[in-house]
C-alpha positions as CSV (number, residue, x, y, z in Angstrom):
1,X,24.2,-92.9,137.2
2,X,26.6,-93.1,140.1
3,X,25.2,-90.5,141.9
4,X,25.0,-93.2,144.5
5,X,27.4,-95.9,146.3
6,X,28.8,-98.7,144.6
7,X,26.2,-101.3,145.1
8,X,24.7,-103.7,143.1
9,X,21.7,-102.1,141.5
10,X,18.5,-103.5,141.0
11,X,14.6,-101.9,140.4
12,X,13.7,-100.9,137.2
13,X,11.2,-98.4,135.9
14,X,7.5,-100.4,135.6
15,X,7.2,-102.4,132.7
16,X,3.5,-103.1,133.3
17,X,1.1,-100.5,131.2
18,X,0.7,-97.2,132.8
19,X,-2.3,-94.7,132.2
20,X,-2.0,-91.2,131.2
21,X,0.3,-88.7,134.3
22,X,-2.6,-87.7,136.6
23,X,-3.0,-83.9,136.1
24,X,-0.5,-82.6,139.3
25,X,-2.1,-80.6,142.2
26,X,-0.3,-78.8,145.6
27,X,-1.3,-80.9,148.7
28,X,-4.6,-78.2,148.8
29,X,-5.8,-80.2,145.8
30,X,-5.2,-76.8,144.1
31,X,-4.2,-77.8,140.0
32,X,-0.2,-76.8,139.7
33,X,0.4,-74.7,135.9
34,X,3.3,-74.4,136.2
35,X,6.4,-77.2,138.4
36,X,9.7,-76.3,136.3
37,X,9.9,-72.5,136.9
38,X,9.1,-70.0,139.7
39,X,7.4,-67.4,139.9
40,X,9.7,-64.3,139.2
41,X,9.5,-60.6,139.0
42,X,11.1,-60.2,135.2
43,X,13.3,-61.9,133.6
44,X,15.4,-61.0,135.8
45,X,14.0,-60.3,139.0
46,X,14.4,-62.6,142.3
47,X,12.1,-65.1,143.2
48,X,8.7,-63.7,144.5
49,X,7.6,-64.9,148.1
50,X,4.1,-65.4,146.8
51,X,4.8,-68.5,145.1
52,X,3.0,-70.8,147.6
53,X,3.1,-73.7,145.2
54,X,7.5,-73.4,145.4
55,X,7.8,-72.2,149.1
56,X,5.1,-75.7,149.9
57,X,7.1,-77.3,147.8
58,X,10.6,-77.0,148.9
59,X,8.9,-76.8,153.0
60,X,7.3,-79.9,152.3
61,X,10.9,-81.7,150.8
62,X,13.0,-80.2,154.0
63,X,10.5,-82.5,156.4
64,X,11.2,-85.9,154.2
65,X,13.6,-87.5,156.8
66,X,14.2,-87.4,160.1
67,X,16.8,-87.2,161.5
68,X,20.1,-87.4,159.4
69,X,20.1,-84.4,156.9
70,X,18.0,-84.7,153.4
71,X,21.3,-84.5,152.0
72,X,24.8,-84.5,152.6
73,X,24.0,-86.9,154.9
74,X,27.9,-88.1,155.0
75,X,30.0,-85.3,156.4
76,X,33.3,-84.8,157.6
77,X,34.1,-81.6,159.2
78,X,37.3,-79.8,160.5
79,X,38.2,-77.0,162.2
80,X,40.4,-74.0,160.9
81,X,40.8,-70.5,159.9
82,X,40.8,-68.1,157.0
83,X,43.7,-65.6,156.5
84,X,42.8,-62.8,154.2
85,X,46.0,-61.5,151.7
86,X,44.5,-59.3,149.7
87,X,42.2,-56.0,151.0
88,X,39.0,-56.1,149.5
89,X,36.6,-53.5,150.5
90,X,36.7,-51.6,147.2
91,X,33.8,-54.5,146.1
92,X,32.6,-55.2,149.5
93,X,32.4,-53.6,152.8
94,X,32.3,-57.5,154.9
95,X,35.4,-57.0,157.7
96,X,36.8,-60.3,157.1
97,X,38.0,-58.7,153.9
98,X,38.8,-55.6,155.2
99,X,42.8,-55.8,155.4
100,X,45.6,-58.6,154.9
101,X,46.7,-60.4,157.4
102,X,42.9,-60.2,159.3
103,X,42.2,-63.8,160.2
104,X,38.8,-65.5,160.7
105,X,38.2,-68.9,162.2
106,X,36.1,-71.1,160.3
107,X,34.4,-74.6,160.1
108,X,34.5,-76.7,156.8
109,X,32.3,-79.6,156.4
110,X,32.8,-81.7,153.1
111,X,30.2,-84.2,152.2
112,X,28.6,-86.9,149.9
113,X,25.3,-86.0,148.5
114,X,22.7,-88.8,148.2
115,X,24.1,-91.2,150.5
116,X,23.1,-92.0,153.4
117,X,24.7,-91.2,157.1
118,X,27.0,-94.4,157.0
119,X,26.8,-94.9,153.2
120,X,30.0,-95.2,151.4
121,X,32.2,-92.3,150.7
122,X,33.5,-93.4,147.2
123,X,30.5,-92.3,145.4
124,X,29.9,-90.6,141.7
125,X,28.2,-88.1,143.5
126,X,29.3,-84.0,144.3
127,X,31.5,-83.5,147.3
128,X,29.7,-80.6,149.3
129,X,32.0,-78.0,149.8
130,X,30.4,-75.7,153.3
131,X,32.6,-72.9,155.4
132,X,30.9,-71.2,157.8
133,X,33.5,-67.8,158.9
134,X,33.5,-66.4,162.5
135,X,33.5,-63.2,161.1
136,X,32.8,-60.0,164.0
137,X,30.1,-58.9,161.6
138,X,28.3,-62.4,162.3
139,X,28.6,-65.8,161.0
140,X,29.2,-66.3,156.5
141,X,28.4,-69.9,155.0
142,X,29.7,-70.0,151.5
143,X,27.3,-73.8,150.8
144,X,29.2,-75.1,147.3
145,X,30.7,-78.1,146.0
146,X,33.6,-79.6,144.0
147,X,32.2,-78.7,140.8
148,X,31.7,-74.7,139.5
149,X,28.2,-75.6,138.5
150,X,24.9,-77.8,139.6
151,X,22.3,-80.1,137.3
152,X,19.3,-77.4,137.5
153,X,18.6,-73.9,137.6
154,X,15.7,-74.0,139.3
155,X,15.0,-74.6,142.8
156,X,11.9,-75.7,141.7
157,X,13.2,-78.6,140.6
158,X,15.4,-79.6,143.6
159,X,12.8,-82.1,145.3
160,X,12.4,-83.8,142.1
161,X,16.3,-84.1,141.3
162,X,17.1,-85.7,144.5
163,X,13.6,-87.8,144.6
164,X,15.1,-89.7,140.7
165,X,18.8,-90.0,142.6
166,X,17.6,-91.4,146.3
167,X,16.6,-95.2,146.7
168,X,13.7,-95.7,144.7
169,X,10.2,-95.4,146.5
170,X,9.3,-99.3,146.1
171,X,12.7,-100.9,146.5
172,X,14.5,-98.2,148.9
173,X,17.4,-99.3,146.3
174,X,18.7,-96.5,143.8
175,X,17.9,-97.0,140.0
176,X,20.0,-95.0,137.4
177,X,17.0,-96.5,135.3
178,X,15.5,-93.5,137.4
179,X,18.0,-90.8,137.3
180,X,18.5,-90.9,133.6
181,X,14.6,-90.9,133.3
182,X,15.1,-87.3,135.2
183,X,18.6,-86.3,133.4
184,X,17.1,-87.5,129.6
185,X,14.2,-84.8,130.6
186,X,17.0,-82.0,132.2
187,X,19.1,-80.6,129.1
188,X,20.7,-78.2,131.3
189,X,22.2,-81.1,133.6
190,X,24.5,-82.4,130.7
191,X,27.2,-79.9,131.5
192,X,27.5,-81.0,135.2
193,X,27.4,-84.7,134.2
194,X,30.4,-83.8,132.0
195,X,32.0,-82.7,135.1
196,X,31.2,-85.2,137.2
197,X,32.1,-88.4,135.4
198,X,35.2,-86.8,134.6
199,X,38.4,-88.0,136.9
200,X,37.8,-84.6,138.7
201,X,34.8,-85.6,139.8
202,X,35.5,-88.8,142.3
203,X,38.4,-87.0,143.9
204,X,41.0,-89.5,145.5
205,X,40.6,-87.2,148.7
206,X,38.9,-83.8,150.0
207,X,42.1,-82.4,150.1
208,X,42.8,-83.0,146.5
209,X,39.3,-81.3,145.2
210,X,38.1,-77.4,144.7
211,X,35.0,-75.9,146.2
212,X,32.8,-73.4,144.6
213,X,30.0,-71.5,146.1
214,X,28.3,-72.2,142.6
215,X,25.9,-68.9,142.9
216,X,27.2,-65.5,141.9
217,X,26.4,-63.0,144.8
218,X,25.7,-59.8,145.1
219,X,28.9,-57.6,146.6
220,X,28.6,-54.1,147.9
221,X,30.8,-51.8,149.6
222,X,30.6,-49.4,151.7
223,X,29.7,-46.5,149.5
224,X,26.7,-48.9,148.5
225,X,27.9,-49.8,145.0
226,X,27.3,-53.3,143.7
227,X,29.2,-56.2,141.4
228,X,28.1,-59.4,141.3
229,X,30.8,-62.5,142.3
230,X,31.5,-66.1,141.9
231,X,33.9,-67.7,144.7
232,X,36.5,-70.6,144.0
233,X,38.1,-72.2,147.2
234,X,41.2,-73.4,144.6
235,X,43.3,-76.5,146.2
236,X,46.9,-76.2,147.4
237,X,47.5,-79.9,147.3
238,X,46.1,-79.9,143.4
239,X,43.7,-81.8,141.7
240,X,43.8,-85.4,141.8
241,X,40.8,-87.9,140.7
242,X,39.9,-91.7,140.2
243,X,38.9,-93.4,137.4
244,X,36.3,-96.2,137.5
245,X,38.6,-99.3,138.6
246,X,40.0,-96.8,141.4
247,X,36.9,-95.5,142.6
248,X,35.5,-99.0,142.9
249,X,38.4,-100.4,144.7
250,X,38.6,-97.2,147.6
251,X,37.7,-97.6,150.8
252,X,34.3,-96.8,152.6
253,X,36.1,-94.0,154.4
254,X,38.8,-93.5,152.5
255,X,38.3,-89.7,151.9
256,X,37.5,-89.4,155.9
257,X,40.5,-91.1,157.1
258,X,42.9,-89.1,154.6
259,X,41.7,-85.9,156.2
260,X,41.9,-86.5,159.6
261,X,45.2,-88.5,159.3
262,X,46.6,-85.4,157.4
263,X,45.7,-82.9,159.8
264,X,47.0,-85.2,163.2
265,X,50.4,-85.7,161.4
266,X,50.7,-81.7,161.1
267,X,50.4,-81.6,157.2
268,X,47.5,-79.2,157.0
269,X,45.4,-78.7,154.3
270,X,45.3,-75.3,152.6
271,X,42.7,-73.9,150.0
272,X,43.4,-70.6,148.1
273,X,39.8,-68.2,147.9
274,X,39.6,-66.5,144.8
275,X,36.4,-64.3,143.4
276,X,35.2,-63.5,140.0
277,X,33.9,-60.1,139.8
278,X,31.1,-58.6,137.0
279,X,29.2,-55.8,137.3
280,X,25.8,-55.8,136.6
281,X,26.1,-54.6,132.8
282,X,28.7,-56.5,132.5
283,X,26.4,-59.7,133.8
284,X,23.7,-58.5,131.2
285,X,25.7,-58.7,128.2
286,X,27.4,-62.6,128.7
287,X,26.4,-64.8,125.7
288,X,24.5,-67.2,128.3
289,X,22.6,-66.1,131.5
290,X,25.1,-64.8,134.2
291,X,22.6,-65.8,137.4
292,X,22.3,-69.4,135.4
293,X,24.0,-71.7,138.2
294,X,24.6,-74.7,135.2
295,X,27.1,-72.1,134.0
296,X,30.7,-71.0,134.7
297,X,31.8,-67.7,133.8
298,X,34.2,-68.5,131.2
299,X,37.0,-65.9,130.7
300,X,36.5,-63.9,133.6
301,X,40.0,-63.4,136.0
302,X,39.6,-64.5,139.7
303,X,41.4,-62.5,142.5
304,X,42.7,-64.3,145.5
305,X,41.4,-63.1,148.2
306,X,42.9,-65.5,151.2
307,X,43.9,-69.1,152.3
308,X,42.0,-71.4,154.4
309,X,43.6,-73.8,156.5
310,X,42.3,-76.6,158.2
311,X,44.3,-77.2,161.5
312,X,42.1,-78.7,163.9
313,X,40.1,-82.4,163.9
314,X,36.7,-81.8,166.1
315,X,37.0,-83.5,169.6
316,X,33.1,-85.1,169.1
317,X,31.8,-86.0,165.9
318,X,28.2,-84.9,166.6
319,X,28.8,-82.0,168.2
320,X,30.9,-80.6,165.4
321,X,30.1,-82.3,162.2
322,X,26.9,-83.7,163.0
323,X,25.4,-80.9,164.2
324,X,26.8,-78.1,162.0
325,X,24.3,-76.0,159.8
326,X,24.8,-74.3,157.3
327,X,22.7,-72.0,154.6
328,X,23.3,-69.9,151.9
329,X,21.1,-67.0,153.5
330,X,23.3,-66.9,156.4
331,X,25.6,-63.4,155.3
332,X,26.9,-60.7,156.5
333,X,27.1,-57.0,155.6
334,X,28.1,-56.5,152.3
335,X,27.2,-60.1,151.1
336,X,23.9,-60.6,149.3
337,X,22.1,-62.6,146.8
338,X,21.5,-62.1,142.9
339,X,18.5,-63.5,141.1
340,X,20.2,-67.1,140.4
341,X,16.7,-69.1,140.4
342,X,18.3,-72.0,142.4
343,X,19.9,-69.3,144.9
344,X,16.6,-68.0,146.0
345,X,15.1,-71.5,146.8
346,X,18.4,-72.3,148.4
347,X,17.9,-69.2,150.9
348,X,14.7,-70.6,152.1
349,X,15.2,-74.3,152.1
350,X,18.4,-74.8,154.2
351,X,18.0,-72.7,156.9
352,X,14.5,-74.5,157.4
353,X,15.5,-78.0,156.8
354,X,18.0,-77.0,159.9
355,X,15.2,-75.5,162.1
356,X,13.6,-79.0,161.2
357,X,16.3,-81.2,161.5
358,X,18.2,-80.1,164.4
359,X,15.4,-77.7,165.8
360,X,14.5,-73.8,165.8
361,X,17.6,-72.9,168.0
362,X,20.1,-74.5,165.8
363,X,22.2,-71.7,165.6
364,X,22.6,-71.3,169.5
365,X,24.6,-74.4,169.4
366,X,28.6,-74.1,169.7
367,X,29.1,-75.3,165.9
368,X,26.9,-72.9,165.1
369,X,27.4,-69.7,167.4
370,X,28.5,-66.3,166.3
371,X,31.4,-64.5,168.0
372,X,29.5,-61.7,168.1
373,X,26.6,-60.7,171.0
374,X,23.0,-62.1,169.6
375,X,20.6,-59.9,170.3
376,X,16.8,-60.2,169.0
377,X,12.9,-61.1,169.7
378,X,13.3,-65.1,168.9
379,X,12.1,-67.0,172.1
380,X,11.6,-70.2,173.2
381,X,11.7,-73.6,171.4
382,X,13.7,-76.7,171.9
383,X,17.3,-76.4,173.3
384,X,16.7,-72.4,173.7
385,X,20.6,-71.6,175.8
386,X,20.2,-67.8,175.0
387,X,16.9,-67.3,176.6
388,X,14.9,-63.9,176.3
389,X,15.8,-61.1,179.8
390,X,13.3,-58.8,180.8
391,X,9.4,-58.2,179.7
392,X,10.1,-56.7,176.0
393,X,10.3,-59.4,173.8
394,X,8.8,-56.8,170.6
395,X,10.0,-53.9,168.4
396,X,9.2,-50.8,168.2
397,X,9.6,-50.1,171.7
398,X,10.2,-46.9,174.4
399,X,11.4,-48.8,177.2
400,X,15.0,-48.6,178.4
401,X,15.4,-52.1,180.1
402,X,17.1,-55.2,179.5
403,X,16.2,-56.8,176.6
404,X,15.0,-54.3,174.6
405,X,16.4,-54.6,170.7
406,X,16.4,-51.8,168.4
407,X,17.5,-52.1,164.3
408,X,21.0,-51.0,162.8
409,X,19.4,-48.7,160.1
410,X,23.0,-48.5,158.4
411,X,23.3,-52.3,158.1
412,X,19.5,-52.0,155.6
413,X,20.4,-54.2,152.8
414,X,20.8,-52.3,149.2
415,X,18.5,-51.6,147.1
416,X,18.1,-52.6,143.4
417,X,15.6,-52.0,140.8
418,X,13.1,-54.9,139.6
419,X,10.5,-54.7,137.2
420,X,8.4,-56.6,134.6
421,X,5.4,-59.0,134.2
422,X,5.0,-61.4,137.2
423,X,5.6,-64.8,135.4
424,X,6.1,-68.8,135.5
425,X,8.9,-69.1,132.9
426,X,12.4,-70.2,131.9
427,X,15.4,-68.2,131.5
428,X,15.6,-66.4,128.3
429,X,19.2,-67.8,127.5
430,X,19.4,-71.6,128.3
431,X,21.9,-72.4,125.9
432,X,22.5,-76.1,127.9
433,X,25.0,-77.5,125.6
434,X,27.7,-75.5,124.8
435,X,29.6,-75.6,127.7
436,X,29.8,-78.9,128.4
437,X,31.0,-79.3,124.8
438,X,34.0,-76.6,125.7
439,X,34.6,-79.2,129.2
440,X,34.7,-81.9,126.6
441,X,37.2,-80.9,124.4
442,X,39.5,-79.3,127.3
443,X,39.9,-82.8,128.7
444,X,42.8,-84.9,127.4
445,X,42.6,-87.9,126.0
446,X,42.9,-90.5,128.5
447,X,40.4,-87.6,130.9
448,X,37.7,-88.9,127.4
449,X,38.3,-92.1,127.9
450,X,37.7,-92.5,131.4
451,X,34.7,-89.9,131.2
452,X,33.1,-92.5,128.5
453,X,33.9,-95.4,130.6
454,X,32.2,-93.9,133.9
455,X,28.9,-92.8,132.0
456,X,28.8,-96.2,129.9
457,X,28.9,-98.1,133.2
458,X,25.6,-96.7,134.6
459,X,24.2,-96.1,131.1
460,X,24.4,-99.2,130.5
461,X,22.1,-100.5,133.3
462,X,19.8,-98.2,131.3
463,X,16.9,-100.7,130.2
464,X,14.5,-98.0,128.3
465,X,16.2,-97.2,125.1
466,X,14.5,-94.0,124.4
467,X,16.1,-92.8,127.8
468,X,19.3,-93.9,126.5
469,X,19.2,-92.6,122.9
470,X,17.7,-88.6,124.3
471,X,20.7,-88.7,127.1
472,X,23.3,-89.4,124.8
473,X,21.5,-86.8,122.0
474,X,22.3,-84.2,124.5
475,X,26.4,-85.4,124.7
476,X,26.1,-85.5,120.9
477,X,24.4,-81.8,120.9
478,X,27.5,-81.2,123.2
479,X,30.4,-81.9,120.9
480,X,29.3,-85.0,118.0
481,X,33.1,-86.3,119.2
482,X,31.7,-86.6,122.9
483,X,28.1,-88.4,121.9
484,X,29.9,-90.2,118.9
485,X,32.0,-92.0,121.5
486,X,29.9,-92.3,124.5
487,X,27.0,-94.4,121.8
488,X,29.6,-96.8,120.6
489,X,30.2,-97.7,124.4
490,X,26.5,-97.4,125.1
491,X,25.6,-99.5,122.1
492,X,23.0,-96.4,120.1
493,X,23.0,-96.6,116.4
494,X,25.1,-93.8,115.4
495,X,22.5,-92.5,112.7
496,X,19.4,-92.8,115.2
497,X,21.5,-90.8,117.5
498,X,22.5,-88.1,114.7
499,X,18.9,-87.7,113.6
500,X,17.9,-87.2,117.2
501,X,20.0,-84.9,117.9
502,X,19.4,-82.6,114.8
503,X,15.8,-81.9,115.9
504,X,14.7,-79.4,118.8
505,X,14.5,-81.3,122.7
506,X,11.6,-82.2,123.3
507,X,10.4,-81.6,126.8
């Protein structure tokens, strides 16, 4: 699984006899009943606070490293700004949107995922894909990647996908013996990994890729009605990939060095932002779950919205890329988030692993800093620049003094309906292969061949067959064409495979 440089790998999964799982507990020694799903309010309903089990879970994850990020360790960021073309406030009333022509400077940081700081850039790995706008209504981080969709739907789950994907706990070297133990257990990553051992997915630069902020959001105007979106940042400069033999022959900063040298020599990179929009019925009645982040919205038109450019290479690498924050929680007016499982946990986890990694004040840091005046009761801690005037530092309050803070009742978020059983359980309509069968068969047929030839490579360091056989099952469950041809370069008996993937996963 090259979700990880292009090393020589070594570690495999024990071959000595193992006793039964021990039965799994939170730190408390409390017994967990439940580690694939939080806890949610319906079927549909957002994720409920009062999961301690998820919220000690992801806390816990955030604190693993110290001090380079958890991941998306290996950034490179410019600076820019977004132009809007297209007036947008019949869906939502955020000001950046608010007429053509309004411009909104931004910061973009692109990234590897499970690499290291200094690791190498040519990895099979997601590019992250972060903007933070500049907006007058406060700072907006759209947090994506280069692919429309992620390998679980569960935040949940996060700590445990990047635990199978980082260097392995006894060798510090990564395994794919590992990450196919995770991925043969995950059904719903098969449509990612059919995007990302595509061409598409080892971009020859991060100019040449598209971002996608993966969740659909919540929009509402000003009147207070609501759709739901999905935003595509939609590359100028066109799609261009690597194959195996290119990826492994690229540079350790090849994608780094393209950027920057691009932007010195004047030729700016552009990206076109364009939203999907549903409304909530309309969400209801797709054939697969519309808040299910492993799927795209197939069919649905996209409206551009406005262009990003990318003018600017920051003057200090730390104080800029380094030190840039981002998290999907961090909105403004008129921007809020749906029940997407993943979404939820992603609202809690990055803004903390930031108040860990870089300190509670993180946002008080240039990089960082709203245009607007920030005005509030947060005090003290590390590196605190905007400190607190005057005695009152609480709300509600009578006094007329400096410092005093008092709430925007008209900025209250909207409101929205939830109701059902409390419950620990998946999505109704998982439906994990038929989309990366549709990805499949749009690819051409040198796209096939490569795809085949990138997921033989690491499933071919694959030394437990079982792991082998249920992965490939799931490409077979996909399209038979797909799993037919990825066994005959994996080596699976094509019947064993076919009678595999006739009966129900087992999980």
């Amino acid at each position: 699984m090259r979700l990880f440089p292009m090393l020589g790998v070594l570690g495999l999964l024990s071959t000595t006899a193992l006793s039964a799982p021990a039965p799994m507990t939170q730190d408390s020694g409390a017994p967990v009943g439940d580690n694939e799903n939080s806890k949610t309010a319906g079927p549909e309903g957002p994720v409920l606070l009062e999961d301690f089990h998820l919220i000690e879970k992801l806390a816990r994850f955030d604190r693993e490293r110290i001090p380079e990020r958890v991941v998306h360790a290996r950034g490179t960021g410019a600076q820019g700004v977004f132009t809007a073309t297209t007036e947008f406030s019949r869906y939502t009333k955020a000001s950046l949107f608010a007429h053509a022509g309004n411009e909104t400077p931004v910061f973009a940081r692109f990234s590897t995922v499970m690499g290291y700081r200094g690791s190498p850039e040519a990895a099979r790995d997601p590019r992250g894909f972060a903007v933070k706008f500049y907006t007058d209504q406060g700072n907006w981080d759209i947090v994506g990647i280069n692919e429309p969709i992620f390998f679980i739907r569960d935040a949940i789950k996060f700590p445990d996908f990047v635990h199978a994907n980082k260097p392995a706990a006894t060798t510090n070297i990564q395994d794919p013996n590992l990450a196919f133990d995770f991925f043969s257990r995950t059904p719903e990553s098969t449509h990612m990994l059919t995007w990302l051992y595509s061409d598409i997915g080892m971009p020859v630069s991060y100019r040449e890729m598209d971002g996608y902020g993966l969740h659909a959001f919540r929009l509402v105007n000003a009147q207070g009605q609501q759709v739901f979106a999905k935003f595509h940042w939609k590359s100028e400069q066109g799609l261009h990939g690597m194959n195996l033999r290119q990826q492994h022959a690229a540079d350790t900063n090849y994608a780094t060095a393209d950027l920057y040298n691009n932007i010195r020599a004047g030729n700016f990179p552009k990206w076109d932002l364009y939203v999907q929009v549903l409304t909530a019925d309309q969400v209801a009645h797709l054939p697969y779950d519309g808040f299910d982040d492993t799927k795209v919205w197939s069919g649905v038109p996209e409206t551009m919205v406005g262009t990003m450019t990318l003018n600017k290479v920051p003057d200090n690498y730390f104080q800029f890329t380094e030190q840039s924050a981002f998290s999907p929680g961090v909105m403004v007016p008129g921007v809020e988030a749906s029940p997407d499982r993943m979404l939820q946990g992603r609202l809690f986890s990055y803004a903390d692993t930031q108040r860990y990694r870089v300190g509670p004040n993180y946002q008080q840091l240039p990089v960082n800093r709203p245009l607007v005046h920030v005005a509030n009761n947060d005090q003290d801690g590390p590196m605190s620049v905007n400190p607190q005037v005057g005695d009152v530092n609480y709300e509600p309050s009578t006094a007329k003094q400096a410092g005093a803070v008092a709430p925007q009742p008209e900025f209250k978020p909207s409101q929205y309906a939830v109701s059902g059983m409390t419950q620990e359980a998946a999505i109704a309509k998982t439906d994990d292969f038929s989309q990366a069968g549709e990805q499949w068969r749009s690819y051409s047929k040198q796209q096939k061949a490569d795809l085949v030839e990138a997921l033989a490579f690491d499933l071919n360091q694959i030394h437990d067959h079982g792991i082998k056989l249920r992965q490939v099952s799931y490409f077979y469950k996909a399209d038979a064409d797909y799993g037919t041809q990825v066994a005959e370069a994996t080596h699976l008996d094509l019947n064993e495979l076919a009678a595999l993937a006739s009966r129900e996963v087992s999980r």
